[in-house]
Backbone bond lengths (Angstrom), bond angles and torsions (degrees), N, CA, C in turn:
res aa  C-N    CA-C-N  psi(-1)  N-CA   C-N-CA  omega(-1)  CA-C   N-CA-C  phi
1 X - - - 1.463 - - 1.524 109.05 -
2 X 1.171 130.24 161.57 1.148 128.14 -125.38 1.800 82.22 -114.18
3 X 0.932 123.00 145.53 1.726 124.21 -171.86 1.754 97.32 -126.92
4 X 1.752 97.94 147.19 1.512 111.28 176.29 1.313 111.94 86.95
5 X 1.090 116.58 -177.50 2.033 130.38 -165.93 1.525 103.62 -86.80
6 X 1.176 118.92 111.60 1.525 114.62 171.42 1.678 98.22 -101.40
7 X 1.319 129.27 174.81 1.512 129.63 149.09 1.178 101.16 -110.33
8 X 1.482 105.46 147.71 1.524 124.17 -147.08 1.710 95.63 -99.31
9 X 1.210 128.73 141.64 1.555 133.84 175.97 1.384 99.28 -80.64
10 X 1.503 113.61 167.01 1.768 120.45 148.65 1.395 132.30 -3.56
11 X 1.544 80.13 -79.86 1.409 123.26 -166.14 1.457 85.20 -67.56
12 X 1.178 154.82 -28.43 1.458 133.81 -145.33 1.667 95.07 -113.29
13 X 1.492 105.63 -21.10 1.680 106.10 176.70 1.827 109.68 -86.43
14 X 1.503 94.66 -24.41 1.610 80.96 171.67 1.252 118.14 -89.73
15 X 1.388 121.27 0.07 1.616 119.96 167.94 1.699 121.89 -85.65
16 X 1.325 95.94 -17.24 1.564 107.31 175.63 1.867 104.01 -99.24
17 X 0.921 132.84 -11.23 1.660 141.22 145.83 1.699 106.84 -37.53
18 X 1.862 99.13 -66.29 1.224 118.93 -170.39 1.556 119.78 -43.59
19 X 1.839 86.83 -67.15 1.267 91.03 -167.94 1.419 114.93 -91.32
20 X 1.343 119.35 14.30 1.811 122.98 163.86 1.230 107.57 -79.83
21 X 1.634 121.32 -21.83 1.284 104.57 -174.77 1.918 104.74 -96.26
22 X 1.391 117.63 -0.58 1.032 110.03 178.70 1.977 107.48 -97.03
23 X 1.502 98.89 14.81 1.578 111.55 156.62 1.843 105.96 69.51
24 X 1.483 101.48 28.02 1.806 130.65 179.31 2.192 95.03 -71.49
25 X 1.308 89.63 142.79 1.542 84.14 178.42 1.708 105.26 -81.08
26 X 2.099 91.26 -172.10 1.463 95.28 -179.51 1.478 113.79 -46.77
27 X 1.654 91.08 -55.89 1.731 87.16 -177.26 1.599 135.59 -106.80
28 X 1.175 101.15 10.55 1.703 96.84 154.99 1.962 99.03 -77.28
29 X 0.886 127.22 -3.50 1.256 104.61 170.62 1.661 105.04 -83.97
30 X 1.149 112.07 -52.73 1.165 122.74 171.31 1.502 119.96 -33.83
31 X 1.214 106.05 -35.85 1.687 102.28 179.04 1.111 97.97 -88.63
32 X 1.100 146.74 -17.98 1.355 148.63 -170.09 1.401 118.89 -67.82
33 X 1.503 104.00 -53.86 1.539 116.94 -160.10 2.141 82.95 -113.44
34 X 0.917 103.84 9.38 1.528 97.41 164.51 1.762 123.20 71.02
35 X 1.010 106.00 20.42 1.682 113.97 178.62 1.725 124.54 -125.99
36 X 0.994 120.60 155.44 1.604 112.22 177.52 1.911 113.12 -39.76
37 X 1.620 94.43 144.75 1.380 82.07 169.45 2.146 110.68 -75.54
38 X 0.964 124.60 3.23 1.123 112.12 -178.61 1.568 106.67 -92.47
39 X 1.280 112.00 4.19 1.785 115.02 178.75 1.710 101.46 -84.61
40 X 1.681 107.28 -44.65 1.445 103.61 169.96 1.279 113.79 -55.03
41 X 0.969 107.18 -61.95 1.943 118.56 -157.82 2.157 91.70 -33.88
42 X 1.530 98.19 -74.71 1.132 131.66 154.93 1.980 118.29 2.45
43 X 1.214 85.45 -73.64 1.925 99.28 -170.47 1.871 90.70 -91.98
44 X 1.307 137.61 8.99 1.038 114.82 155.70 1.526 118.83 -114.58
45 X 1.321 120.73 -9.22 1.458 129.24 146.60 1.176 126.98 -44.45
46 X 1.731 115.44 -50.05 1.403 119.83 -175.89 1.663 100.59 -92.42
47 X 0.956 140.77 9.67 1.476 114.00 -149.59 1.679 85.04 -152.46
48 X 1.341 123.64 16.82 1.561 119.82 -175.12 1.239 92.82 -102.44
49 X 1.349 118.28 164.35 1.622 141.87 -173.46 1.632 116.14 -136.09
50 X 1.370 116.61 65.10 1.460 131.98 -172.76 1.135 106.98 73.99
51 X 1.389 110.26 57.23 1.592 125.54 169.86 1.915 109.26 65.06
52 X 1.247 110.21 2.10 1.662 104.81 153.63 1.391 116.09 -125.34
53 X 1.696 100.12 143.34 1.160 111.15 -167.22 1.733 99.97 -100.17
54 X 1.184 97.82 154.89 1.327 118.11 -176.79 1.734 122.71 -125.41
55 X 1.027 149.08 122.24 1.391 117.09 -170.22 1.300 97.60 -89.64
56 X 0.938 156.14 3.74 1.433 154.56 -157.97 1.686 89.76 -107.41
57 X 0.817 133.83 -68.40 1.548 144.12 167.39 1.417 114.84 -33.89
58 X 2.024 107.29 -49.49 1.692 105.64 -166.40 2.043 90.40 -74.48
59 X 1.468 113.71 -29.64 1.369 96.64 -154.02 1.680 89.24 -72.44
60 X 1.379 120.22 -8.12 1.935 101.21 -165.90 1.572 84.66 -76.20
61 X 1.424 122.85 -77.81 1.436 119.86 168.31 1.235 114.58 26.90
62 X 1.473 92.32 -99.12 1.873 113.43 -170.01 1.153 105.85 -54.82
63 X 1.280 118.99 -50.56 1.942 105.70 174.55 1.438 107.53 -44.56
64 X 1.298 124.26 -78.73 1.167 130.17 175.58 1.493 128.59 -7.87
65 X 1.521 103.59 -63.57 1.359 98.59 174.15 1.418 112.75 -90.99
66 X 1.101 128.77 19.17 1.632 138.76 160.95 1.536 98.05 -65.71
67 X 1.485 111.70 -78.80 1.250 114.14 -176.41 1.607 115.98 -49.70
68 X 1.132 125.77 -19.55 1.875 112.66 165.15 1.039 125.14 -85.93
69 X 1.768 104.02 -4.32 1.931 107.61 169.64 1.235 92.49 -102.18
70 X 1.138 149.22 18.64 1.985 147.39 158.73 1.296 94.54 -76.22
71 X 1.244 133.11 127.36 1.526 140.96 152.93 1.189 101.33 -108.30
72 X 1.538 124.05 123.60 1.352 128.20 149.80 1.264 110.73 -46.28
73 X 1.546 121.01 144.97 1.604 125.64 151.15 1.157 102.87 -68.35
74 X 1.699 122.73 136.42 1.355 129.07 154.55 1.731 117.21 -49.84
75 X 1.463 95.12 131.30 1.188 111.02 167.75 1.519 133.12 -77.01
76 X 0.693 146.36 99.13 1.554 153.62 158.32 1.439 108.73 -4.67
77 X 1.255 170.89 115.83 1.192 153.01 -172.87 1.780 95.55 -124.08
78 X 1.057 128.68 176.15 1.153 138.49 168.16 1.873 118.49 -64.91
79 X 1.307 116.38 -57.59 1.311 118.65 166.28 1.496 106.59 -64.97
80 X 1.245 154.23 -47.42 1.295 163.69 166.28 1.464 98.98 -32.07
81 X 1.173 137.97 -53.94 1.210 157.29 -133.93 1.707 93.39 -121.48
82 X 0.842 146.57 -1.62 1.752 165.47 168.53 1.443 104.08 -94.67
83 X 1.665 103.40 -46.91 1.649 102.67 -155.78 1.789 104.53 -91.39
84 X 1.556 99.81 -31.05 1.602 91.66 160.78 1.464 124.98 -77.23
85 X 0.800 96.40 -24.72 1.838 96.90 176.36 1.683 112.96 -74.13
86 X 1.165 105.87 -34.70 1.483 117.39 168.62 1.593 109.69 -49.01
87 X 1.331 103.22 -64.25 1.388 117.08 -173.98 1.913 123.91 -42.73
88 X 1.557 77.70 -63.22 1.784 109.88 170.55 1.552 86.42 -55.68
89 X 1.351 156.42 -100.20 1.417 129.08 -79.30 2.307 74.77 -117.02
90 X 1.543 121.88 -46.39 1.140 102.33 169.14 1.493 146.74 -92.66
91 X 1.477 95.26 -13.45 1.369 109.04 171.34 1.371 100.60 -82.18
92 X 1.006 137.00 -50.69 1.264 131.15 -169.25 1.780 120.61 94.33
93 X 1.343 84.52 25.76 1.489 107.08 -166.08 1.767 93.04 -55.60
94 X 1.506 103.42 178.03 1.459 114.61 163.83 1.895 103.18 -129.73
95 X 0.793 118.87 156.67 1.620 143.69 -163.67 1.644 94.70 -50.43
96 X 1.591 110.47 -46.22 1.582 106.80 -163.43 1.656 100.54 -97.08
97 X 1.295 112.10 -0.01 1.560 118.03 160.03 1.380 115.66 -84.06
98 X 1.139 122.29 -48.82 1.164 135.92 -169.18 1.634 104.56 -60.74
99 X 1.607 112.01 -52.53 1.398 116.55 161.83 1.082 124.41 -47.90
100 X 1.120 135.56 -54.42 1.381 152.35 -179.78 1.897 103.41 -45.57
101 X 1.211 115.94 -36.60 1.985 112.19 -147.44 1.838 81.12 -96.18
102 X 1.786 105.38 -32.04 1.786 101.21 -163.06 1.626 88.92 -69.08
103 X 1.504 127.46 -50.16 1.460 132.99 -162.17 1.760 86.82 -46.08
104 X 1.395 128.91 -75.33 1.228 124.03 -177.53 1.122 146.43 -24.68
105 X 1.963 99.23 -41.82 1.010 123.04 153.63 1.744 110.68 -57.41
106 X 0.745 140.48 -40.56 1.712 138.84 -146.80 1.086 114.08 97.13
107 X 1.540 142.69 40.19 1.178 158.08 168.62 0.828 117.03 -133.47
108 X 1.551 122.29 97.89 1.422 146.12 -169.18 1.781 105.58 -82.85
109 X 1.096 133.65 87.70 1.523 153.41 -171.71 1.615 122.80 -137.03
110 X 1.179 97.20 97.51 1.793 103.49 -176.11 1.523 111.63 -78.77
111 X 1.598 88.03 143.74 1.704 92.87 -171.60 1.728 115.70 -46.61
112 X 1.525 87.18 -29.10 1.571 95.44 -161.75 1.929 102.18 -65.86
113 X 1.368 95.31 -35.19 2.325 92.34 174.80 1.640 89.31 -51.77
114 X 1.440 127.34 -53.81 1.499 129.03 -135.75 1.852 82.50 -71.43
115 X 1.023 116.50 -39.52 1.772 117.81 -173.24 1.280 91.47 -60.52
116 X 1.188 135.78 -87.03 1.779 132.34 173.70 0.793 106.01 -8.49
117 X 1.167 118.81 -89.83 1.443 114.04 -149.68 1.420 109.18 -56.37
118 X 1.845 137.74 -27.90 1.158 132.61 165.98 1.671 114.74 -40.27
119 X 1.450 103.68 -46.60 1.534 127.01 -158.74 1.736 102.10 -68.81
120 X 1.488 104.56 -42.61 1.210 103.75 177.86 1.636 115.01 -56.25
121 X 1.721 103.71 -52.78 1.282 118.53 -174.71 1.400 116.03 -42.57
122 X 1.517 104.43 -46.58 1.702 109.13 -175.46 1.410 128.31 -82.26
123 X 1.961 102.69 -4.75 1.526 105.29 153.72 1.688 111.77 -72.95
124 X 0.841 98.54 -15.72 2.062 103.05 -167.69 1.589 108.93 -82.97
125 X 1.430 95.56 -15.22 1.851 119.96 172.24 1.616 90.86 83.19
126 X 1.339 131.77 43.48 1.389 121.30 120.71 1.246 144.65 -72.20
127 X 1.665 115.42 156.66 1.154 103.76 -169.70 1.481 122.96 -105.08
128 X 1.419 113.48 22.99 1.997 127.83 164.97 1.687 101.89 -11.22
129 X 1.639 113.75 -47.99 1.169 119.09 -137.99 1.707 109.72 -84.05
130 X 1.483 88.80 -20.74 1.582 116.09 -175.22 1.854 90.70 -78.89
131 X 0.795 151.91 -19.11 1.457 130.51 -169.27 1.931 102.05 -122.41
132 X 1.532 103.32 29.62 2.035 117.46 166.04 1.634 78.81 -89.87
133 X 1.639 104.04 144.24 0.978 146.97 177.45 1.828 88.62 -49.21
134 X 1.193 102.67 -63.16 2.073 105.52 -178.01 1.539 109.30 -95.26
135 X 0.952 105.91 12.63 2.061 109.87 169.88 1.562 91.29 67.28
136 X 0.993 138.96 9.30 1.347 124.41 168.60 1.716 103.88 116.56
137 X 1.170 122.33 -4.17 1.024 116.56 -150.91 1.548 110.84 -92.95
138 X 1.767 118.05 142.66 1.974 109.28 -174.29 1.549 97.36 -78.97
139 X 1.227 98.30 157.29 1.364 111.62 158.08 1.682 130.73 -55.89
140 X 0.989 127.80 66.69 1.436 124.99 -167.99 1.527 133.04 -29.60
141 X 1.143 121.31 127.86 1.825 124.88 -179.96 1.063 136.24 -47.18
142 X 1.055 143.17 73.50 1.731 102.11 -163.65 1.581 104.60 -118.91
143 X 1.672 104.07 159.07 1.488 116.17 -174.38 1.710 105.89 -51.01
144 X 1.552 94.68 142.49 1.907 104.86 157.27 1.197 115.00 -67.70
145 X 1.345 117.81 -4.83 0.952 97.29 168.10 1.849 135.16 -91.63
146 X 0.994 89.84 -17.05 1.663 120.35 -179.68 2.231 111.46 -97.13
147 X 1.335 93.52 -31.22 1.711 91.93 160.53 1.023 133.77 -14.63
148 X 1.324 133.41 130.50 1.670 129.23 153.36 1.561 100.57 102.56
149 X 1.876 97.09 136.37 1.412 82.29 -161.55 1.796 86.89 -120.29
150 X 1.449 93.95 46.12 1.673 85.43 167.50 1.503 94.22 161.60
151 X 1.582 127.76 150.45 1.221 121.86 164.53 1.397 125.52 -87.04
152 X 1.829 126.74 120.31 1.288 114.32 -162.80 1.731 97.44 -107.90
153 X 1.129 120.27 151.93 1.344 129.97 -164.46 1.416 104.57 -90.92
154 X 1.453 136.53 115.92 1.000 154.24 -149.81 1.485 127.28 30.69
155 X 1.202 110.17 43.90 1.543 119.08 177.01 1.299 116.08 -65.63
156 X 1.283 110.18 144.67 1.943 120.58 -162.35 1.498 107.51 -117.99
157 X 1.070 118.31 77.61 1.755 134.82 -171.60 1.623 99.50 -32.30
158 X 0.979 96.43 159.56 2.106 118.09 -166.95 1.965 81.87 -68.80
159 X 1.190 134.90 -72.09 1.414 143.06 -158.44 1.737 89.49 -31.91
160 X 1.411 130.49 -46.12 1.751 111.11 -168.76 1.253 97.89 -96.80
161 X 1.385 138.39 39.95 1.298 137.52 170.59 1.848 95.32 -91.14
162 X 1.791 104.85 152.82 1.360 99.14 -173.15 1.393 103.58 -81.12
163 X 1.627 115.73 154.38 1.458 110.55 -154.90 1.702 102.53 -81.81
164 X 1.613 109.96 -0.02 1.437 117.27 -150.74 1.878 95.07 -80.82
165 X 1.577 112.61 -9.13 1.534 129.57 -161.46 1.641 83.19 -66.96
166 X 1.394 125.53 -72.28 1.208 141.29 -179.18 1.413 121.15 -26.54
167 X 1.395 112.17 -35.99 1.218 119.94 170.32 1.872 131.66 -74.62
168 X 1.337 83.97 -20.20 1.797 81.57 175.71 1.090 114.98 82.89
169 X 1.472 150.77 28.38 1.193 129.75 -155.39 1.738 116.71 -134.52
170 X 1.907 91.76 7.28 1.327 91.15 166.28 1.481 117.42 -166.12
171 X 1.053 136.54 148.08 1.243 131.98 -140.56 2.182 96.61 -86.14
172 X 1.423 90.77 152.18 1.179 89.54 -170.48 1.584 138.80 134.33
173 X 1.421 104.24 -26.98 1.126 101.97 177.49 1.447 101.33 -133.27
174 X 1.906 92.20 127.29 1.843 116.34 -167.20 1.454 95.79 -78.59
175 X 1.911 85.33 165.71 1.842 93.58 139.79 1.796 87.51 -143.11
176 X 1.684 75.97 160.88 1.488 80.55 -169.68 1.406 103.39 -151.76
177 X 1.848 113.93 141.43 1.099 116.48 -150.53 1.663 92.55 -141.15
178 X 1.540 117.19 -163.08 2.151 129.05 -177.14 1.560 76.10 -141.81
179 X 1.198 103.73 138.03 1.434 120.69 118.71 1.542 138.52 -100.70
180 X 1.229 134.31 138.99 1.233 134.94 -146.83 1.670 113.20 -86.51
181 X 1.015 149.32 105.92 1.525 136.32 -161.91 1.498 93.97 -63.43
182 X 1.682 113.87 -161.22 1.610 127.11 139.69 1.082 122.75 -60.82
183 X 1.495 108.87 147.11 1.139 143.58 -143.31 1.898 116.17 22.97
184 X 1.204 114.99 15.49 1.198 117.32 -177.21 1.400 110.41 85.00
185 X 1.426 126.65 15.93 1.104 121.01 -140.86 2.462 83.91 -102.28
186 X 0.432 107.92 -43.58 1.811 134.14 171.96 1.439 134.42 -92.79
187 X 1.085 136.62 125.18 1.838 110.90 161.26 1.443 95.22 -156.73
188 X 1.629 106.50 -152.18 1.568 103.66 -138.09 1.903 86.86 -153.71
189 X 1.655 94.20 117.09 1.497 94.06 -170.59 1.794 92.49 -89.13
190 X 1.499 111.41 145.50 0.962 136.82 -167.91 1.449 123.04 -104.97
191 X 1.434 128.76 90.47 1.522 127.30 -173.50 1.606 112.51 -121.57
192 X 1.479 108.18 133.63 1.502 119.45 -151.37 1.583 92.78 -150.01
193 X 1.311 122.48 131.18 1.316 147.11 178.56 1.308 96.27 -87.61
194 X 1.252 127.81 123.76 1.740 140.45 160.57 1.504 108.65 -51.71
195 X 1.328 106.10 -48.58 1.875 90.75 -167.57 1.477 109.28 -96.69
196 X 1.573 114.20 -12.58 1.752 93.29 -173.77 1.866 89.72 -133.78
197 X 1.178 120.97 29.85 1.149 136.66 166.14 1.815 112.07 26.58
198 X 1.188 84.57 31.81 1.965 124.66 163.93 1.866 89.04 -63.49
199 X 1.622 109.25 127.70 1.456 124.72 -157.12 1.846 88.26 -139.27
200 X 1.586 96.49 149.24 1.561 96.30 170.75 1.780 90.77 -158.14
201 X 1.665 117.86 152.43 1.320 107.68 -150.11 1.773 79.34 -140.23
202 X 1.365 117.13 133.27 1.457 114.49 178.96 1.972 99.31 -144.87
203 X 1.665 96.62 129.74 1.095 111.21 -164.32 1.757 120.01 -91.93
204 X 1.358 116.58 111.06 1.463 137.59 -160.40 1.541 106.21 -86.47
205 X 1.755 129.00 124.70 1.691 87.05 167.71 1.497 90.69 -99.94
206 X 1.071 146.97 0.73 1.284 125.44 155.63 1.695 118.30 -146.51
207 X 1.446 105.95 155.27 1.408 123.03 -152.57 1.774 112.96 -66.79
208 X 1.641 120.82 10.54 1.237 128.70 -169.25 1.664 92.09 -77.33
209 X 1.930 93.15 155.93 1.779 110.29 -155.95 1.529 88.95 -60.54
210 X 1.402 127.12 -39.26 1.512 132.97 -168.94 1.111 114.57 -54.05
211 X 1.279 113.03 -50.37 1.627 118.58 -159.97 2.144 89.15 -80.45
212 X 1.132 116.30 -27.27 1.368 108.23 -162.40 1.876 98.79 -103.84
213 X 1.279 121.92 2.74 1.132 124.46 175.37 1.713 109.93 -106.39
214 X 1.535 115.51 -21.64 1.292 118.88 151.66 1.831 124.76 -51.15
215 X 1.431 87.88 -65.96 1.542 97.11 -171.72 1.558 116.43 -79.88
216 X 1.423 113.47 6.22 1.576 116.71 168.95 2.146 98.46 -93.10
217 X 1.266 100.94 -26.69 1.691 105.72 167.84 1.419 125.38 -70.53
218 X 1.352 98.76 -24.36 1.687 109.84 -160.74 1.673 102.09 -92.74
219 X 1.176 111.67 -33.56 1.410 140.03 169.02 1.199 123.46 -53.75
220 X 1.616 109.01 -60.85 1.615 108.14 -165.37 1.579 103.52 -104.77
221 X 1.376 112.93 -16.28 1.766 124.98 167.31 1.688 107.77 -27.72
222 X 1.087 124.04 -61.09 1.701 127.31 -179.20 1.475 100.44 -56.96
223 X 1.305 132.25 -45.82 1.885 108.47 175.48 1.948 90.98 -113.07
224 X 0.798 112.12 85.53 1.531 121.33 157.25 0.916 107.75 -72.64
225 X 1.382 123.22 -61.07 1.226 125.62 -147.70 1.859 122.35 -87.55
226 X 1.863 90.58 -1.43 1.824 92.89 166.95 1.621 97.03 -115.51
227 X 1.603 131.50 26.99 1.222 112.51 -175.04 1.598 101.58 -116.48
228 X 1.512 99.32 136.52 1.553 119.63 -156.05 1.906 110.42 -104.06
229 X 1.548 114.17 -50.71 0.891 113.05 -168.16 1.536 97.30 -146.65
230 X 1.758 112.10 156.32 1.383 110.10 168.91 1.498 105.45 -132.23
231 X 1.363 130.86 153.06 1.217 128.44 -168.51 1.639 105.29 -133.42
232 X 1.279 145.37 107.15 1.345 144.84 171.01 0.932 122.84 -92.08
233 X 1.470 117.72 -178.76 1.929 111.56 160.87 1.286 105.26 -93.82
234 X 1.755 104.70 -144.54 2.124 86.02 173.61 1.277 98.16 -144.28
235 X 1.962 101.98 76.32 1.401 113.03 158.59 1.322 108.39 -77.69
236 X 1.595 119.83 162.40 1.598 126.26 170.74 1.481 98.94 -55.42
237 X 0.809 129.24 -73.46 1.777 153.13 -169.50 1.724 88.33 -21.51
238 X 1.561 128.27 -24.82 1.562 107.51 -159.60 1.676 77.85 -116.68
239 X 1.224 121.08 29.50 2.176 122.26 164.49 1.199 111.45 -27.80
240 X 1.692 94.48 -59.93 1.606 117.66 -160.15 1.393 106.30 -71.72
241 X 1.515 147.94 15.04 1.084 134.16 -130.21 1.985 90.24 -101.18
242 X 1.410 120.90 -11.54 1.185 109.93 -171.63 1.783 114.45 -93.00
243 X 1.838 105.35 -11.14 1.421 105.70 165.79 1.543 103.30 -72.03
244 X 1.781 123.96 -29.19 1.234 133.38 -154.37 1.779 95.33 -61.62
245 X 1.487 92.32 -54.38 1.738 106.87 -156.45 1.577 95.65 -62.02
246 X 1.322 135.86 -34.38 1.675 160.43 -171.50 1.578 75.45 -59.60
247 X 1.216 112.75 -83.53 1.814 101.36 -135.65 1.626 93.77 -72.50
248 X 1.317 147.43 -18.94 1.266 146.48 -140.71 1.830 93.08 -120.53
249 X 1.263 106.27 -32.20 1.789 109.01 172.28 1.721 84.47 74.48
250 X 1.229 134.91 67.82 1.062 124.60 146.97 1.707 112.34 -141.81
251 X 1.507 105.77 178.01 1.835 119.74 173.90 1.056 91.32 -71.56
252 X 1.517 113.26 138.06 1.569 129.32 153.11 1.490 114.81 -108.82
253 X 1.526 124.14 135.42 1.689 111.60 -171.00 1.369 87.04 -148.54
254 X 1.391 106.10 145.45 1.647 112.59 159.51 1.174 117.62 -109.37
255 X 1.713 130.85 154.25 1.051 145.05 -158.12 1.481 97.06 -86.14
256 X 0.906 116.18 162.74 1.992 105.59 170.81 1.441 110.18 -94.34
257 X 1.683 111.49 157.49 0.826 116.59 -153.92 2.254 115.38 -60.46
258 X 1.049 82.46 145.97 1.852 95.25 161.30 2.153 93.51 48.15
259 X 1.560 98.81 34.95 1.359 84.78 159.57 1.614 99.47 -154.89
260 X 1.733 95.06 85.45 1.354 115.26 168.68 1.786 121.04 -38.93
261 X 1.405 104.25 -54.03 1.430 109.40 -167.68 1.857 92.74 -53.09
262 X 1.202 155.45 32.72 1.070 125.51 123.17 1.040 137.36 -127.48
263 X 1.602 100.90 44.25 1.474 134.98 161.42 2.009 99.09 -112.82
264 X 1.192 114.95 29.00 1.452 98.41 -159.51 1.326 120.08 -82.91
265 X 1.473 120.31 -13.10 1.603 102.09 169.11 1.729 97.99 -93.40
266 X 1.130 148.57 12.98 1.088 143.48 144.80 2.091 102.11 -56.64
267 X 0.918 113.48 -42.70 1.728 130.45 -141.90 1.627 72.32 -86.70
268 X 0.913 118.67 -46.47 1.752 125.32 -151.08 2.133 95.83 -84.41
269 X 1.076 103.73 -73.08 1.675 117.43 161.28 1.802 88.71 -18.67
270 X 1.680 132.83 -90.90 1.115 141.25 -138.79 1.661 108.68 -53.70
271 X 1.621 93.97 -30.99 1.326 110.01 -179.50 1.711 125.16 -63.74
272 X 1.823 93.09 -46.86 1.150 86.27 165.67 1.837 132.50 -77.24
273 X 1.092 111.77 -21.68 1.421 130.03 145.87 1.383 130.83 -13.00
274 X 1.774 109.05 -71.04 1.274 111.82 158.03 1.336 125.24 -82.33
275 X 1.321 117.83 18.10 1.237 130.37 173.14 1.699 102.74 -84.73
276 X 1.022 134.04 -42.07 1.001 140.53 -172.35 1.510 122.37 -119.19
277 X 1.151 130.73 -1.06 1.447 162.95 134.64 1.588 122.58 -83.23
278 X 1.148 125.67 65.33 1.440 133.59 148.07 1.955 106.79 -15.60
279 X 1.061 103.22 130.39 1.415 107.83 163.73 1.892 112.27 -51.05
């Protein structure tokens, strides 16, 4: 006998009409018309009309609520299609921002249409694609074996980090990243709270572990005392990270190599950063 949720045809509601009125159980009907007995039990619960069933009645039903699980795809409209492009080319919005302000508005539009429609644009040889935070570009692979862009002296891999970090559920534990100024000559160490995505920005003129193990102290020193864990990538610049974890009394962990996404609202934070910070 046939196991799990089928949806029932016509023909299968007017045979269970039939044989309910010839006073057939749950599941000799069930063997009958070939489906679990819990599909009967089931389609005559939802689909009865003061405890008699009708098939003419169960099939309006089930249509019925068919059509309220149909979601149209949003349409693109002409002004719609103004107001993201607006967004993107002067705000400098990003796709899942841009979604986010229309949803607010009452315009239900997933980042992922706003990506399309870029994608479309840049087969047509527009340039939508040129004003994404990364120009469009994937994150590139690279071998374990070739990983790591420096050896850090007792570094404590992301895997013994507590898994509870992942969850979000309490303020406290960073990730923290550089962005590089011009000519490399400067940049800007980057600290971002996981659960309340609470940001603090401290200015380096150069990328040595000292200068970036100072200003990650000088920085997070005012809430010491609620900061739990820190998570980096594995630039040299974060060497110092075990005097860091010393004076601040917290876990220090690095992400593994060349796989940002689990540094990603750090990755996402940086973005908006140079969004509004010109090199």
């Amino acid at each position: 006998m046939p196991k799990g949720y089928h949806h029932l045809t016509y023909e299968q509601r007017c045979q269970i009409y039939t044989l309910k009125g010839r006073s057939k159980s749950l599941s000799e009907i069930a063997a009958i018309i070939g489906v679990h007995r819990s599909n009967v039990s089931r389609e005559i619960k939802r689909n009865s009309n003061l405890n008699s069933y009708n098939y003419t009645e169960a099939q309006q039903k089930a249509c019925e609520r068919k059509s309220k699980r149909i979601i149209s795809k949003p349409v693109l409209n002409d002004s719609m299609i103004a107001l993201i492009e607006s967004n993107l080319k002067l705000n400098q919005w990003s796709p899942q921002q841009i979604s986010g302000r229309l949803k607010r508005e009452g315009c239900s539009i997933s980042h992922e249409t706003i990506y399309k429609h870029i994608w479309e644009d840049k087969k047509k040889n527009g340039n939508l694609y040129k004003y994404l935070r990364r120009k469009g570009k994937i994150y590139q692979k690279r071998s374990s074996l070739l990983a790591g862009r420096g050896f850090i002296p007792n570094r404590v891999d992301i895997d013994k980090r507590p898994s509870i970090v992942d969850k979000k559920l309490r303020f406290g534990d960073f990730e923290i990243d550089t962005i590089i100024g011009t000519g490399r000559s400067g940049a800007l160490v980057s600290i971002v709270d996981k659960a309340s995505k609470f940001t603090k920005l401290g200015y380096v003129f150069n990328k040595t572990a000292e200068q970036v193990e100072a200003t990650l102290i000088e920085k997070m020193m005012p809430f010491k005392d609620f900061a739990l864990t820190i998570t980096a990538d594995n630039g040299k610049e974060f060497s110092n990270h075990q005097k860091v974890a010393s004076e601040l009394g917290v876990e220090f962990y690095f992400a593994k190599p060349y796989q940002s996404w689990q540094r990603g609202l750090n990755e996402h934070t940086n973005g908006l950063v140079r969004a509004l910070l010109r090199k």
